[in-house]
PDB file of N, CA, C, O and CB in Angstrom:
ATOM      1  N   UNK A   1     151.982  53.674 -59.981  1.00  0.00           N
ATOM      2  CA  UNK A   1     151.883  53.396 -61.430  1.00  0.00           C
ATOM      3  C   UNK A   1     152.506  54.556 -62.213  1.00  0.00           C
ATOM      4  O   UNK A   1     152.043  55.688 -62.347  1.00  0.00           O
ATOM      5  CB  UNK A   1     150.385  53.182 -61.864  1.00  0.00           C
ATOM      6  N   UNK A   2     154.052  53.873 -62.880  1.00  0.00           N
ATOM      7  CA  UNK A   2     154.198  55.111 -63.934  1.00  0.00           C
ATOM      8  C   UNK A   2     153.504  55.598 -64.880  1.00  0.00           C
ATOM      9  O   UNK A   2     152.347  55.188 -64.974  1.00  0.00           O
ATOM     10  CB  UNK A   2     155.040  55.044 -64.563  1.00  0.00           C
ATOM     11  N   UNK A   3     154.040  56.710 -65.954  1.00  0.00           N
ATOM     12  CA  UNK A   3     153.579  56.991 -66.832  1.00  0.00           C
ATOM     13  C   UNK A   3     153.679  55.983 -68.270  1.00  0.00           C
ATOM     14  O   UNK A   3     153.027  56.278 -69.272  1.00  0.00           O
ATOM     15  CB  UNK A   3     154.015  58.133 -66.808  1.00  0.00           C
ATOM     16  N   UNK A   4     154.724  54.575 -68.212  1.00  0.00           N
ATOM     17  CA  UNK A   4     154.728  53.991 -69.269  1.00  0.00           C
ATOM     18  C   UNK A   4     153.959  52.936 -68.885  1.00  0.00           C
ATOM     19  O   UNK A   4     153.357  52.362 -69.793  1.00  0.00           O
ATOM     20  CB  UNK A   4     155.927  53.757 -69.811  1.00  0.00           C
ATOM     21  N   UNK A   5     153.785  52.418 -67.453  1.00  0.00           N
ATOM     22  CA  UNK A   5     152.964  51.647 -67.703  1.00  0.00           C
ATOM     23  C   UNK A   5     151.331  51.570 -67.921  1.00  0.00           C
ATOM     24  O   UNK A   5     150.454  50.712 -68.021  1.00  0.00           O
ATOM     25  CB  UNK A   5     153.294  51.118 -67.031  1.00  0.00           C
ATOM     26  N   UNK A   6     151.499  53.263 -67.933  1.00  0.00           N
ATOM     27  CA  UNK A   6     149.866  54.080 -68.119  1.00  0.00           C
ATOM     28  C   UNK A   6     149.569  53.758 -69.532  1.00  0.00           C
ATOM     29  O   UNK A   6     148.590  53.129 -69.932  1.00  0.00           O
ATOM     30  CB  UNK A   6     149.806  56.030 -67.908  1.00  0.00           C
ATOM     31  N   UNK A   7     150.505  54.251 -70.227  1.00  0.00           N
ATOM     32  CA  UNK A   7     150.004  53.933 -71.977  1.00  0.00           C
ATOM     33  C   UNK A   7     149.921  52.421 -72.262  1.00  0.00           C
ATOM     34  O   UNK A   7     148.919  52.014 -72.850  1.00  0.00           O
ATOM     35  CB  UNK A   7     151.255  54.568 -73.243  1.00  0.00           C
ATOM     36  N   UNK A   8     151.086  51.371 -71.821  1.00  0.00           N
ATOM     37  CA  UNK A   8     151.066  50.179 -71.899  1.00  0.00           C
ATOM     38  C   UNK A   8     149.510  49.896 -71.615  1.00  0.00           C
ATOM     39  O   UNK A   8     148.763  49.682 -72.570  1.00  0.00           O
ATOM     40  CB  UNK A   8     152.105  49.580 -71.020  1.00  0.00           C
ATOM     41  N   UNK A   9     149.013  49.897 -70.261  1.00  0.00           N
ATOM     42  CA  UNK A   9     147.565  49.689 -70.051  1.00  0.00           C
ATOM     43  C   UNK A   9     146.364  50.141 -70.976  1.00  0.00           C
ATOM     44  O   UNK A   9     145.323  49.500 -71.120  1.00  0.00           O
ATOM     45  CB  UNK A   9     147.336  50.255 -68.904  1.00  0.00           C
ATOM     46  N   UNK A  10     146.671  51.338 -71.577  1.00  0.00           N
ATOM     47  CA  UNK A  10     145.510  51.859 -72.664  1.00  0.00           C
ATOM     48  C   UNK A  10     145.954  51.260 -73.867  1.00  0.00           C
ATOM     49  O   UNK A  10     145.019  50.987 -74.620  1.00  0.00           O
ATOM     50  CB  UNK A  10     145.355  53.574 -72.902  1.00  0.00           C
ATOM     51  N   UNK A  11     147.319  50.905 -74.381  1.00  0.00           N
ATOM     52  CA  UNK A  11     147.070  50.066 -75.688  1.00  0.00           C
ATOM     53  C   UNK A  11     146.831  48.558 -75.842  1.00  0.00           C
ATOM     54  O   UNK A  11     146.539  47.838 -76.797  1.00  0.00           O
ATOM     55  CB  UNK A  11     148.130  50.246 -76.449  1.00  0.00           C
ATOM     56  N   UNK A  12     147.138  48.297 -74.156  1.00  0.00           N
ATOM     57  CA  UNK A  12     146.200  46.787 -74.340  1.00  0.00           C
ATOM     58  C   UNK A  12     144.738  47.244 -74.186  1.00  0.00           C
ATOM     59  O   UNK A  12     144.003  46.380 -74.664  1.00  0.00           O
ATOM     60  CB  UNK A  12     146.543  45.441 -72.991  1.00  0.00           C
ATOM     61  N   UNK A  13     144.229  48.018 -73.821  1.00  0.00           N
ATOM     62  CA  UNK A  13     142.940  48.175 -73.678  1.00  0.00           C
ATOM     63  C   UNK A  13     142.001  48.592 -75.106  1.00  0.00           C
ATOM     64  O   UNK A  13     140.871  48.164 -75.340  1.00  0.00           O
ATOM     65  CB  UNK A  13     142.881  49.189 -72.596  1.00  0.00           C
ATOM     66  N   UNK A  14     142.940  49.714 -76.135  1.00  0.00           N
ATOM     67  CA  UNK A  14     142.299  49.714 -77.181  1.00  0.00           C
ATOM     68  C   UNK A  14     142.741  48.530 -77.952  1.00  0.00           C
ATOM     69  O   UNK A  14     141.870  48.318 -78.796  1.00  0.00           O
ATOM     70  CB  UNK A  14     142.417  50.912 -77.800  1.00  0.00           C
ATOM     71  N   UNK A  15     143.883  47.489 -78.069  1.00  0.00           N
ATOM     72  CA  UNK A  15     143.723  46.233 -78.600  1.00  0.00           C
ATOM     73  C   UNK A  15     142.669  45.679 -78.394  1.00  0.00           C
ATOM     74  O   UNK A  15     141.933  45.390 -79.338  1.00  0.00           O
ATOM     75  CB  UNK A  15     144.524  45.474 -78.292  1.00  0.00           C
ATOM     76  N   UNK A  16     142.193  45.271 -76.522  1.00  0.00           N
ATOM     77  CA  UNK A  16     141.074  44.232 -76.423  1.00  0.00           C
ATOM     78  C   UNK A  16     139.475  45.095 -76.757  1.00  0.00           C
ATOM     79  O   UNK A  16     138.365  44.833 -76.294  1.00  0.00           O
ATOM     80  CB  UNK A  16     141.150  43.485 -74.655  1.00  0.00           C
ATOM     81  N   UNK A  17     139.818  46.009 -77.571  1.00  0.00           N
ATOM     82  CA  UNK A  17     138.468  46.423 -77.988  1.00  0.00           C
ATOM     83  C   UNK A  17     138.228  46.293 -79.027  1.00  0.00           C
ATOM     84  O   UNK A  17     137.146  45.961 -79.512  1.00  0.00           O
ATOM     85  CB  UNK A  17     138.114  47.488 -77.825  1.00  0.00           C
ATOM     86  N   UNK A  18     139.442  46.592 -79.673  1.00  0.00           N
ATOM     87  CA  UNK A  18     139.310  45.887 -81.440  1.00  0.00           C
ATOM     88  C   UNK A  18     139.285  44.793 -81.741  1.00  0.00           C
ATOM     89  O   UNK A  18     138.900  44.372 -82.832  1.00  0.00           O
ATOM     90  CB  UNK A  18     140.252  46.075 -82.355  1.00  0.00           C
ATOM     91  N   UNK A  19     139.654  44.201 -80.908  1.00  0.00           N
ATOM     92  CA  UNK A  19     139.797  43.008 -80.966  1.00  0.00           C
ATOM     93  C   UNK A  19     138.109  42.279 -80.695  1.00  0.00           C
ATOM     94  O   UNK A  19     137.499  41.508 -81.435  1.00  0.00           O
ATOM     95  CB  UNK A  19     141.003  42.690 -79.910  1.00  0.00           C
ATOM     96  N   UNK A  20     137.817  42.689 -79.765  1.00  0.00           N
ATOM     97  CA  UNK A  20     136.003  42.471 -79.204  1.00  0.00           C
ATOM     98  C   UNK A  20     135.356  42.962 -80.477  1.00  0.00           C
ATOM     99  O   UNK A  20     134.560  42.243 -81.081  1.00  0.00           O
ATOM    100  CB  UNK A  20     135.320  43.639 -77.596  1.00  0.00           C
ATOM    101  N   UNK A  21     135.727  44.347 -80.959  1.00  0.00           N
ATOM    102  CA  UNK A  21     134.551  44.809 -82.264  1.00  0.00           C
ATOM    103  C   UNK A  21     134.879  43.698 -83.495  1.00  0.00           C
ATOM    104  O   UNK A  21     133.989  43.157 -84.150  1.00  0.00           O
ATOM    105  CB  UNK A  21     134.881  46.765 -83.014  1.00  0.00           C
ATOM    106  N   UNK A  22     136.186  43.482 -83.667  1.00  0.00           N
ATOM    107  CA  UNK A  22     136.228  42.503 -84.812  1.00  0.00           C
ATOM    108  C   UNK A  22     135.347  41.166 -84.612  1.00  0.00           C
ATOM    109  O   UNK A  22     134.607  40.750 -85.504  1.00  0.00           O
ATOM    110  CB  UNK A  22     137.735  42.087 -85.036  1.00  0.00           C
ATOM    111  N   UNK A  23     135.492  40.523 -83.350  1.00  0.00           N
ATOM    112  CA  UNK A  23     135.007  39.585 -83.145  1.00  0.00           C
ATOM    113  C   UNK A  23     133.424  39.353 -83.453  1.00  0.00           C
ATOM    114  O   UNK A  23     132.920  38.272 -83.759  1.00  0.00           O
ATOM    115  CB  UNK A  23     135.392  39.453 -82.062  1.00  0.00           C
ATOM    116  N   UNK A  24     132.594  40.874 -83.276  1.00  0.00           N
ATOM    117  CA  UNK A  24     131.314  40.935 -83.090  1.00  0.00           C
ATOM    118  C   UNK A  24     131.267  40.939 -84.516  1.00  0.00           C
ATOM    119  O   UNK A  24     130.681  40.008 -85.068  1.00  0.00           O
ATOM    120  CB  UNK A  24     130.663  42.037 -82.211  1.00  0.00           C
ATOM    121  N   UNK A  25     131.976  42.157 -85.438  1.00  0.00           N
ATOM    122  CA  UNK A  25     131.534  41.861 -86.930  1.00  0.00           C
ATOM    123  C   UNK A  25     131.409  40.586 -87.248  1.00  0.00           C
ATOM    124  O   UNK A  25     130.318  40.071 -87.498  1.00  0.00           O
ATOM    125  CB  UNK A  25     132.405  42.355 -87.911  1.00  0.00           C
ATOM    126  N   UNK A  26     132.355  40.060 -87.263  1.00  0.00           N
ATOM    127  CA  UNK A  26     132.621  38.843 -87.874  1.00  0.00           C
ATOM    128  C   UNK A  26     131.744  37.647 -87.049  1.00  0.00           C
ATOM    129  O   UNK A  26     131.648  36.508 -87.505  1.00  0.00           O
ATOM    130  CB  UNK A  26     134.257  38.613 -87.860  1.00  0.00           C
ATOM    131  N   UNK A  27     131.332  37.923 -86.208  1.00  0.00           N
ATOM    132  CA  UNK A  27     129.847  37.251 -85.268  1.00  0.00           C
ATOM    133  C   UNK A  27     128.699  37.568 -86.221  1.00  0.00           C
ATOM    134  O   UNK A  27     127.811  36.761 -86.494  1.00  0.00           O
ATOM    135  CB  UNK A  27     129.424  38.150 -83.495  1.00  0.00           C
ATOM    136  N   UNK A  28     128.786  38.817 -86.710  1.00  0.00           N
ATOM    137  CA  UNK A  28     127.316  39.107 -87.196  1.00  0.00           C
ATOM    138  C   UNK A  28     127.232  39.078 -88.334  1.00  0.00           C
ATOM    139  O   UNK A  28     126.073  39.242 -88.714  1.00  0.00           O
ATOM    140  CB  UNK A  28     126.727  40.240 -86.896  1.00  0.00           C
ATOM    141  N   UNK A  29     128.128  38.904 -89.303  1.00  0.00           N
ATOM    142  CA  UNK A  29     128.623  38.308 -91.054  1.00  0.00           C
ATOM    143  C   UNK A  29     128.001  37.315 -91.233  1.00  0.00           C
ATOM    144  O   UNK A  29     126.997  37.133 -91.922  1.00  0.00           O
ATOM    145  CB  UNK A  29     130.192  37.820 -91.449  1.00  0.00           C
ATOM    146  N   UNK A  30     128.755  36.423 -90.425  1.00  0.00           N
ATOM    147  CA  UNK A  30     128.508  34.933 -90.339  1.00  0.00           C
ATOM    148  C   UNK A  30     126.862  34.870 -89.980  1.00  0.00           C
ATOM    149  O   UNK A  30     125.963  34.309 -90.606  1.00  0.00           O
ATOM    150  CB  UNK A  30     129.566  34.153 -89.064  1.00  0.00           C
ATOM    151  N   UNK A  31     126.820  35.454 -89.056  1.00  0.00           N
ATOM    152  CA  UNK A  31     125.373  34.664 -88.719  1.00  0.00           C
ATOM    153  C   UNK A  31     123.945  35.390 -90.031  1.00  0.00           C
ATOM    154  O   UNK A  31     122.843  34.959 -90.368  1.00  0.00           O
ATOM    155  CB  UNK A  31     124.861  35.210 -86.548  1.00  0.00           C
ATOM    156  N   UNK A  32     124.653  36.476 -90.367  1.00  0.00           N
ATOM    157  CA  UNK A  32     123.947  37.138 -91.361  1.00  0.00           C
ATOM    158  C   UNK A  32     124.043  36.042 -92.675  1.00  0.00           C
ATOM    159  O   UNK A  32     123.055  35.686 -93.317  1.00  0.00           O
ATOM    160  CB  UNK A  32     124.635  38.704 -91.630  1.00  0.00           C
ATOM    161  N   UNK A  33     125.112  35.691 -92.877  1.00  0.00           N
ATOM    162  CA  UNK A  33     125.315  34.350 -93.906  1.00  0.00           C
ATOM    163  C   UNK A  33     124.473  33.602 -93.825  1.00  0.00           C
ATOM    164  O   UNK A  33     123.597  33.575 -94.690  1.00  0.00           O
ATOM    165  CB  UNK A  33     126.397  33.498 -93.790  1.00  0.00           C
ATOM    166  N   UNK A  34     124.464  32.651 -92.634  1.00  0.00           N
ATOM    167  CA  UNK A  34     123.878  31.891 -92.611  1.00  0.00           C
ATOM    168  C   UNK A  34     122.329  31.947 -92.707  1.00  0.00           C
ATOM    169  O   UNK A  34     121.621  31.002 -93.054  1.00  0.00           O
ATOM    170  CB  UNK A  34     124.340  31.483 -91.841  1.00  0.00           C
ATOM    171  N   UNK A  35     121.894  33.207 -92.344  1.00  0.00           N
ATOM    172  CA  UNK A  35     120.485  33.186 -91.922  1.00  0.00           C
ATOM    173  C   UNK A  35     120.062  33.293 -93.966  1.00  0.00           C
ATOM    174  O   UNK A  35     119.333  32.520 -94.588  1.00  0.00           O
ATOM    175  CB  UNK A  35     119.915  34.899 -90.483  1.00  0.00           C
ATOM    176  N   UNK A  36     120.582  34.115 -94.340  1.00  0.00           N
ATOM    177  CA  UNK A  36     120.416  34.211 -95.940  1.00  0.00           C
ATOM    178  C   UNK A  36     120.683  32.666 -96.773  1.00  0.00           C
ATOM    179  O   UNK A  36     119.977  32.177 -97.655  1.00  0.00           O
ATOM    180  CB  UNK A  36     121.666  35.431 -96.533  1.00  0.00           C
ATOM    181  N   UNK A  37     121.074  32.492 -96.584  1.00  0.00           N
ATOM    182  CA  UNK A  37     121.729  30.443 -96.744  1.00  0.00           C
ATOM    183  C   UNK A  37     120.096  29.679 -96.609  1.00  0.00           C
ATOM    184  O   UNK A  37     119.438  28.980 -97.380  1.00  0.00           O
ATOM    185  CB  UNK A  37     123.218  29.590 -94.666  1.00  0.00           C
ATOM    186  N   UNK A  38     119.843  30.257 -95.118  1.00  0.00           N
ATOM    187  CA  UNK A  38     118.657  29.190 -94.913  1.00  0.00           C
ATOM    188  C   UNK A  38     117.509  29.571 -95.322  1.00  0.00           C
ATOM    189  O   UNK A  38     116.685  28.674 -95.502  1.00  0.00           O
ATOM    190  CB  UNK A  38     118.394  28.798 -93.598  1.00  0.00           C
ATOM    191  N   UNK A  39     117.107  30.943 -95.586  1.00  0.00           N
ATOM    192  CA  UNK A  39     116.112  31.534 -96.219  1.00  0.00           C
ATOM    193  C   UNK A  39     116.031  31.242 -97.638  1.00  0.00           C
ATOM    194  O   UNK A  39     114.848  31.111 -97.951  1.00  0.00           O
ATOM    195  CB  UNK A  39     116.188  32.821 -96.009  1.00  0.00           C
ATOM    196  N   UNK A  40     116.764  31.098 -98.552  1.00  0.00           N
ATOM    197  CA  UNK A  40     117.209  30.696 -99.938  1.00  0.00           C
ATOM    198  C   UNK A  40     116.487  29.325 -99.754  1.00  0.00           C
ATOM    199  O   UNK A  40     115.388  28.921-100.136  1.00  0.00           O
ATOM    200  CB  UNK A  40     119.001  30.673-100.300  1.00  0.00           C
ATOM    201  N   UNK A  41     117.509  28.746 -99.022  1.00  0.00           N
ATOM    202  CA  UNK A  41     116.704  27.197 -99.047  1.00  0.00           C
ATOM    203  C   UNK A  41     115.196  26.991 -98.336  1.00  0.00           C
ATOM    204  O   UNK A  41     114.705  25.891 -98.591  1.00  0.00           O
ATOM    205  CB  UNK A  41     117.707  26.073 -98.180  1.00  0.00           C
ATOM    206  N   UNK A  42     114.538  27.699 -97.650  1.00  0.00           N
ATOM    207  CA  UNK A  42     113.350  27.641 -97.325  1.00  0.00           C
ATOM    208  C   UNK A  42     112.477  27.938 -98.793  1.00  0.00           C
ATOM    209  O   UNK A  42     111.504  27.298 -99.194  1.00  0.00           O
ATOM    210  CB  UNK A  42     113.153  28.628 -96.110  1.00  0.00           C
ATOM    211  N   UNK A  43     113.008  28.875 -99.324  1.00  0.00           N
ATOM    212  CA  UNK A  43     112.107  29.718-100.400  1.00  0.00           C
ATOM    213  C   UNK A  43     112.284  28.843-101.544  1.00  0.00           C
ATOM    214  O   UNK A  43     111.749  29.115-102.619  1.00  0.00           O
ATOM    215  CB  UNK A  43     112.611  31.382-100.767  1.00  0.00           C
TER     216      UNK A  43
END
């Protein structure tokens, strides 16, 4: 394994992490939405 395909491997790797953290925000927005949505309408 060269040295370019060393960095190649770490910037797909910090992509699929940002990519995972975005996913989780935006997992936990939403579900934070919703849970406020249904509490409104309970109350």
């Amino acid at each position: 394994m060269n040295i370019l395909e060393e960095i190649a491997s770490e910037k797909t790797l910090a992509m699929t992490d940002r990519v995972i953290l975005l996913q989780l925000m935006i997992c936990s927005v939403s579900s934070f939405g919703y849970y406020s949505i249904a509490s409104k309408r309970v109350s």
